[in-house]
C-alpha positions as CSV (number, residue, x, y, z in Angstrom):
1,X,68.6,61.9,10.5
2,X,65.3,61.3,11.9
3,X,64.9,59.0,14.3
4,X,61.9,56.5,14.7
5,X,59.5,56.3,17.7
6,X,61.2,53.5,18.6
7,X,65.0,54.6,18.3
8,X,63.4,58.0,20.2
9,X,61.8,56.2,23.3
10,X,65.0,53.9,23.4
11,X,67.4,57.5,23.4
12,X,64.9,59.1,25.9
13,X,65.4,55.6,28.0
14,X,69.4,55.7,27.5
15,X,69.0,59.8,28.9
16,X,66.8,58.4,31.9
17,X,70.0,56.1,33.4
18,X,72.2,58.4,31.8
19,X,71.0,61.1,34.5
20,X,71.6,58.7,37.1
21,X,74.9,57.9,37.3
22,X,76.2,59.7,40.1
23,X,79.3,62.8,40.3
24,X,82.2,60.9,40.2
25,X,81.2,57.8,38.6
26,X,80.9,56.4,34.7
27,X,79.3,53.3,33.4
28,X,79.5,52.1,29.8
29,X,77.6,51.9,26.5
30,X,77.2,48.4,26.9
31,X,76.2,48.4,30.6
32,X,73.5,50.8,29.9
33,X,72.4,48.7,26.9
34,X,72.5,45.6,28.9
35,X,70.3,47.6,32.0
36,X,67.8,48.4,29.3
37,X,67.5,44.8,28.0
38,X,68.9,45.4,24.8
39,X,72.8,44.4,25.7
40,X,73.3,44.0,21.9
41,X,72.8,47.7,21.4
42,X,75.9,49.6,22.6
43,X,76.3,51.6,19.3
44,X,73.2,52.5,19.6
45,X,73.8,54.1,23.1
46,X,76.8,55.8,21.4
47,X,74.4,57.2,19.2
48,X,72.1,58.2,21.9
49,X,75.4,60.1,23.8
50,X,76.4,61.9,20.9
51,X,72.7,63.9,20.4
52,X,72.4,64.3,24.1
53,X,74.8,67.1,23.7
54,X,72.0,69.8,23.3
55,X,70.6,68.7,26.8
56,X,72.3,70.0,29.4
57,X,70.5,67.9,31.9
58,X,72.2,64.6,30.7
59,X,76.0,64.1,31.8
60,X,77.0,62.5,29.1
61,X,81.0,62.9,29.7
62,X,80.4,60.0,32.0
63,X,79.7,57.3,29.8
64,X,82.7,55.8,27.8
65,X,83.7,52.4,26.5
66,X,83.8,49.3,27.9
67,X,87.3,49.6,29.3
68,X,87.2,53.3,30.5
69,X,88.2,55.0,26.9
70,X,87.0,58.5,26.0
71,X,85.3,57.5,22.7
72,X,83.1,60.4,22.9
73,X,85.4,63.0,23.5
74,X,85.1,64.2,19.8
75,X,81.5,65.3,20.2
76,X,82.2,67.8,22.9
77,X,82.9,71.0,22.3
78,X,86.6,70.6,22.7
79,X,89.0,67.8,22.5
80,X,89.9,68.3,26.1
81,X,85.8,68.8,27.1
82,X,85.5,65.6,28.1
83,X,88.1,65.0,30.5
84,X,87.9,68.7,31.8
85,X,84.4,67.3,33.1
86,X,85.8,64.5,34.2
87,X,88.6,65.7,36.4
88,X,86.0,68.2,37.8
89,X,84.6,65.1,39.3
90,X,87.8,63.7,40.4
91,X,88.1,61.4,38.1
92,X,91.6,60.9,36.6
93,X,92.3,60.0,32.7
94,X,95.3,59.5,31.0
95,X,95.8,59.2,27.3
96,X,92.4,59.3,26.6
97,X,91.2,56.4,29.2
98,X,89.4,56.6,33.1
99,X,92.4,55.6,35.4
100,X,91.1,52.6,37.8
101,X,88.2,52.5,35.3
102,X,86.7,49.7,37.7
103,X,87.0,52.0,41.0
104,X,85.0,54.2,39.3
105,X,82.3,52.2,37.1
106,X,78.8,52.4,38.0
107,X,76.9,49.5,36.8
108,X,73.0,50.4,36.5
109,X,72.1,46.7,36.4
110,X,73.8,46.6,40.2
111,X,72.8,49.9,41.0
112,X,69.4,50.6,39.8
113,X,65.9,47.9,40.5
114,X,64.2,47.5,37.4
């Protein structure tokens, strides 16, 4: 698929906030949508997450759904990639979802000044 300039500079902005979020935390497709003024665009930050793979600079294991659900997890190398991550960063997940999602959500629109 190749992408348009605008769909690339909108990925390349999703990859920005995406390097942000600190150890330990996650935020959500829709919260980084919503930071970059597009909040109707959450697919399209799924999108973004699952070609970030081939950059190793972008954590994308810490960005799931809008209620703490590994959605991703299929485009990691493994099943279990995701949440191995995770749990490396103290996180906790069971059955597939961030346990205290909230305790651990980083919201960029909070967090970072545009």
């Amino acid at each position: 698929m190749k992408l348009s300039e605008k769909n690339t500079d909108f990925f390349l902005n999703v990859y920005d906030v995406v390097r942000m979020i600190p150890k330990g935390r996650v935020t959500s497709y829709g919260a980084i949508a919503k930071y970059l003024g597009a909040p109707r665009s959450s697919r399209m930050v799924g999108w973004a997450m699952n070609a970030a793979h081939s950059l190793p600079d972008v954590p994308a294991h810490r960005v799931v759904n809008r209620i703490g659900l590994l959605t991703g997890k299929m485009h990691f190398s493994s099943p279990t990639r995701m949440e191995e991550l995770l749990a490396s960063e103290k996180i906790d997940v069971a059955r597939d979802q961030v346990v205290d999602f909230y305790k651990y959500f980083w919201d960029p629109s909070n967090e970072l000044a545009l």
